[in-house]
C-alpha positions as CSV (number, residue, x, y, z in Angstrom):
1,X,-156.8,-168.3,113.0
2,X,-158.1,-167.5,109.8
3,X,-161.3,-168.9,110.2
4,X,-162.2,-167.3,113.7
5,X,-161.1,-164.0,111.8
6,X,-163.6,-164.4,109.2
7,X,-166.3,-165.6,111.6
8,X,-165.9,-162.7,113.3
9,X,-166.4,-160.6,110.6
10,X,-169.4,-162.8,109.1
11,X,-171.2,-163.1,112.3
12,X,-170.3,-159.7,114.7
13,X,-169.4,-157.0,111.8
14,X,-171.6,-158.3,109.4
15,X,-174.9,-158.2,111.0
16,X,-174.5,-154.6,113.0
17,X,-173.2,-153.2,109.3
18,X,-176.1,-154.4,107.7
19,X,-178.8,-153.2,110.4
20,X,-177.0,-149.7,109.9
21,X,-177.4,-149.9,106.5
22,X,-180.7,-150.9,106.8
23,X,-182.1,-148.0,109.0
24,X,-179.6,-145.3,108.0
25,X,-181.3,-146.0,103.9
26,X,-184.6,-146.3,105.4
27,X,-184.6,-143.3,107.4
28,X,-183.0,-141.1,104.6
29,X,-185.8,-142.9,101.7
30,X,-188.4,-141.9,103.7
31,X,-187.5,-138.5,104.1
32,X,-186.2,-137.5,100.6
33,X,-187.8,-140.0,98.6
34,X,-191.1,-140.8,100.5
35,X,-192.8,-141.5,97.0
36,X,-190.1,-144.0,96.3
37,X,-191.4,-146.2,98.7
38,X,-193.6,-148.4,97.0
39,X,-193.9,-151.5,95.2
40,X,-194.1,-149.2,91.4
41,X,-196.8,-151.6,90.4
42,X,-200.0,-150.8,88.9
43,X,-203.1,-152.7,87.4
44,X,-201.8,-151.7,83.9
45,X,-198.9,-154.7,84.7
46,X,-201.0,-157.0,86.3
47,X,-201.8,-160.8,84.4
48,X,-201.8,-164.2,85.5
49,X,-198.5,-164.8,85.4
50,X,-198.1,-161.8,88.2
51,X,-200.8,-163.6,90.5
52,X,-199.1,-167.2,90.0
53,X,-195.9,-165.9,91.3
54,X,-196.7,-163.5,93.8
55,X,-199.9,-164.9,95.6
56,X,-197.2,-168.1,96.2
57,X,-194.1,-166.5,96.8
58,X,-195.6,-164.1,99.4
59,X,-198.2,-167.0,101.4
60,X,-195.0,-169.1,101.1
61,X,-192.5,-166.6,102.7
62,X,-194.7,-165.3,105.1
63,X,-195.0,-168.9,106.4
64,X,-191.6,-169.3,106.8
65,X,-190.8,-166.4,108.2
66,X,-193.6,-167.0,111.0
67,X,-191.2,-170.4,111.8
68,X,-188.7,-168.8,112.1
69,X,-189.8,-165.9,114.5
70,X,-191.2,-168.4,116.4
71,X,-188.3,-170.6,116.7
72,X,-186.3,-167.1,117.9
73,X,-189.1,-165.7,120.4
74,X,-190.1,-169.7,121.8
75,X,-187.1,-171.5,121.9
76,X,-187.8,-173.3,124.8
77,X,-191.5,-174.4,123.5
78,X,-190.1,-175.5,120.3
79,X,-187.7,-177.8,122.1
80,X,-190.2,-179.3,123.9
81,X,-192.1,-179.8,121.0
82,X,-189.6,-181.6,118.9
83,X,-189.1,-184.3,121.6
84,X,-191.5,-186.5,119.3
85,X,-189.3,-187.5,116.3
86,X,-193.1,-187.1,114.4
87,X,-193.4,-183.8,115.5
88,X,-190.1,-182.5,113.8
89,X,-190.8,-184.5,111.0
90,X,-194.1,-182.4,110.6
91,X,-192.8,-179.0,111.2
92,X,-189.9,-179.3,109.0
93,X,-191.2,-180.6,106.4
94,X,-194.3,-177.8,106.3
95,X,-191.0,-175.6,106.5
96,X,-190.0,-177.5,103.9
97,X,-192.8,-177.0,101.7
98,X,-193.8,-173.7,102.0
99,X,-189.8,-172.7,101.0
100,X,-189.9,-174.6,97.9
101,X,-193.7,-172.5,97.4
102,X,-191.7,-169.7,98.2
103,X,-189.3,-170.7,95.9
104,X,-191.5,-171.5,92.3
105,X,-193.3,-168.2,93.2
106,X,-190.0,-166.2,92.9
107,X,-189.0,-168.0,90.1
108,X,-192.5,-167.3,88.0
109,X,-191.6,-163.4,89.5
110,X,-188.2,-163.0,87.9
111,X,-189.5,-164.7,84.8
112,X,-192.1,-162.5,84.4
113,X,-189.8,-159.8,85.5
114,X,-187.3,-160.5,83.1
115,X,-189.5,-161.4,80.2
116,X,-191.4,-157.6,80.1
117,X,-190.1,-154.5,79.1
118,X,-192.5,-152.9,81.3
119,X,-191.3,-154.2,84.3
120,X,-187.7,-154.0,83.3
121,X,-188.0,-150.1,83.0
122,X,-189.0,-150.0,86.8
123,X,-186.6,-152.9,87.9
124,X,-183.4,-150.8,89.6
125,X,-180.0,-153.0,89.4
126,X,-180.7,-153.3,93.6
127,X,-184.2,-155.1,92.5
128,X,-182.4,-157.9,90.4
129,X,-179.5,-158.2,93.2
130,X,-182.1,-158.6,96.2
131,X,-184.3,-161.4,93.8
132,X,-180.9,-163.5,93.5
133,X,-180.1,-162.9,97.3
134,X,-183.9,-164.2,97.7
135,X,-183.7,-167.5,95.3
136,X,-180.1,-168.3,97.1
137,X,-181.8,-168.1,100.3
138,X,-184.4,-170.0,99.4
139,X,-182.6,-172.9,97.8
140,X,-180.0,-172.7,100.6
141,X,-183.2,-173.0,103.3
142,X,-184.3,-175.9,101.4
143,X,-180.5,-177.9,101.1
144,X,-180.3,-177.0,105.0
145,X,-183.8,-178.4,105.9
146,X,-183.1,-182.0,103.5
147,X,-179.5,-182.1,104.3
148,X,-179.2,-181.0,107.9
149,X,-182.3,-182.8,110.4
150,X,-183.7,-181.4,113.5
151,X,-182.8,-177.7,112.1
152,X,-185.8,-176.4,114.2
153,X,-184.4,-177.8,117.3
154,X,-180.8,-176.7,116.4
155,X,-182.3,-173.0,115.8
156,X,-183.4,-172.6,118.9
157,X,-180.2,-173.7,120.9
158,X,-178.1,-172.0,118.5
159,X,-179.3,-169.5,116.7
160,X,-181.8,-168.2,119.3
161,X,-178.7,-167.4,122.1
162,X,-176.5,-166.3,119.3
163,X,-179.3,-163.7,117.6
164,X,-180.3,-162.5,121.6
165,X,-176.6,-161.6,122.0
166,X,-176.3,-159.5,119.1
167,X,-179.3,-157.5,120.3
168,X,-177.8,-157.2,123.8
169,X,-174.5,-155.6,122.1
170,X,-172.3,-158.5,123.2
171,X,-172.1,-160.9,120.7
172,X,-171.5,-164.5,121.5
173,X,-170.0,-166.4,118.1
174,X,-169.4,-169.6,120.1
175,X,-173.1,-170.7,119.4
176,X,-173.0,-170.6,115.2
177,X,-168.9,-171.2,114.9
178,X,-169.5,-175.0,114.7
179,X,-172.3,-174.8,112.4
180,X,-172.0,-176.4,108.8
181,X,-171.4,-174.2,105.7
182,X,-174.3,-173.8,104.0
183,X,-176.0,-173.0,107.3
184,X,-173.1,-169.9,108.0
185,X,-174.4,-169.3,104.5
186,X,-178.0,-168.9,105.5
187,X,-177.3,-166.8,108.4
188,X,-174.8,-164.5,106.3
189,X,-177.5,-164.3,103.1
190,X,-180.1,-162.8,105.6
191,X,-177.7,-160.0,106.8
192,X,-177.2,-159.1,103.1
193,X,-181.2,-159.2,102.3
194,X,-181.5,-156.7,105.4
195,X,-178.9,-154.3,104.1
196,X,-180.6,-154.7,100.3
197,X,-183.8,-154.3,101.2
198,X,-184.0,-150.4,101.9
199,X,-183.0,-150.1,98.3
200,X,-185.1,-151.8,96.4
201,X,-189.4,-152.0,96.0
202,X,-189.6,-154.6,98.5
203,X,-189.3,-151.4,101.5
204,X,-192.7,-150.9,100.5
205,X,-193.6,-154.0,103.1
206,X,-192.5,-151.5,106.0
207,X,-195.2,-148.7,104.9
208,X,-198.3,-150.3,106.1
209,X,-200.6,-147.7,106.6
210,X,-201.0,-147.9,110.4
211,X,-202.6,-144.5,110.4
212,X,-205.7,-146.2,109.1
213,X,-206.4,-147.8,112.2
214,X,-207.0,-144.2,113.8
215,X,-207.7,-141.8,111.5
216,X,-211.2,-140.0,111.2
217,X,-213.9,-142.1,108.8
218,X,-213.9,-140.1,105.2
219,X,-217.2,-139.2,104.1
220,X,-217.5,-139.6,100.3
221,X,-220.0,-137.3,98.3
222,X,-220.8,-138.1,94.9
223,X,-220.5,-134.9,92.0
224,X,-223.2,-136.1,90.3
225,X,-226.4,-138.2,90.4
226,X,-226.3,-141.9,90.7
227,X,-228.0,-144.2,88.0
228,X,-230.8,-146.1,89.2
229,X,-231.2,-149.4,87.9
230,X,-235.0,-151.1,87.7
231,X,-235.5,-153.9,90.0
């Protein structure tokens, strides 16, 4: 009893609280704070250490994040494509890698992070809370994908029908209630990084500037003349 209590709280409270969270804070940033939304970065904090962490962590998490979007949106395809025991070898383990690049990246980030004054100044309490939600994730991901096979294949069947049912407003818990710990615990760390998110510098991923795509070409005029350099 206790345990279907809690999943239903982990898997069907959980996940709607943290999407409200996550658009109600969005919403309200963007409209009091716009200027808040952004990575409060500038060239003036920029070294090596900031390009070894980020350039990996970012490459390594978008990577994995394409996986797993396309384990949700082709379940059926991935299926099919994990009937070779190679195959799954192979996409797993370029899961595999690219989460423990994600990983050293984040790491080198919080180092750096932690290490600055700078960077402490502009690091909010929510900042340090989302980096340790990331690095749990991350390691969790990792323990799942070494300790747990065929988790591509298992995603689909199970994670795809469970995450469509949430969207559809009738949640089906049957699909993740068998699943091992430490994979309830990835599924519960990514509802908490979704209600995190709107209060910390990594929102500034959701202002891509889409209006440059459509906006007029800016003509630029210089104030003074240009120095000509011999040939």
């Amino acid at each position: 009893m206790k345990a279907q209590v809690a999943d239903l709280f982990l898997f069907v409270v959980a996940p709607y609280f943290a999407l409200a969270v996550f658009c109600v804070e969005s919403v309200r940033r963007a409209r009091r704070q716009p200027f808040t939304i952004t990575s409060l970065s500038s060239q003036f904090l920029e070294d090596k250490s900031h390009f070894w962490g980020s350039v990996p962590f970012h490459y390594g998490l978008l990577v994995v994040l394409a996986l797993h979007l396309t384990f949700f949106l082709l379940p059926r395809q991935v299926l099919a494509f994990n009937a070779a025991p190679a195959r799954v070898f192979l996409l797993e383990a370029t899961g595999l890698a690219f989460a423990l690049l994600a990983a050293g990246g984040l790491a080198a980030l919080f180092v750096r992070r932690a290490g600055s004054a700078a960077l402490r100044v502009v690091t909010t309490p929510a900042d340090w809370v989302l980096l340790a939600l990331l690095g749990a994730q991350l390691v969790i991901g990792a323990y799942v994908a070494c300790a747990r096979a065929w988790g591509s294949s298992w995603f689909a069947a199970s994670l795809t029908p469970y995450l469509r049912s949430l969207l559809l407003f009738s949640p089906d818990i049957s699909y993740v209630a068998w699943l091992p710990w430490a994979v309830k615990a990835h599924i519960v760390g990514a509802f908490l990084i979704v209600a995190v998110v709107p209060f910390t510098r990594l929102i500034h991923a959701l202002a891509f500037p889409l209006g440059y795509f459509w906006r007029r070409p800016q003509v630029v005029r210089w104030s003074r003349p240009r120095s000509r350099t011999c040939g």
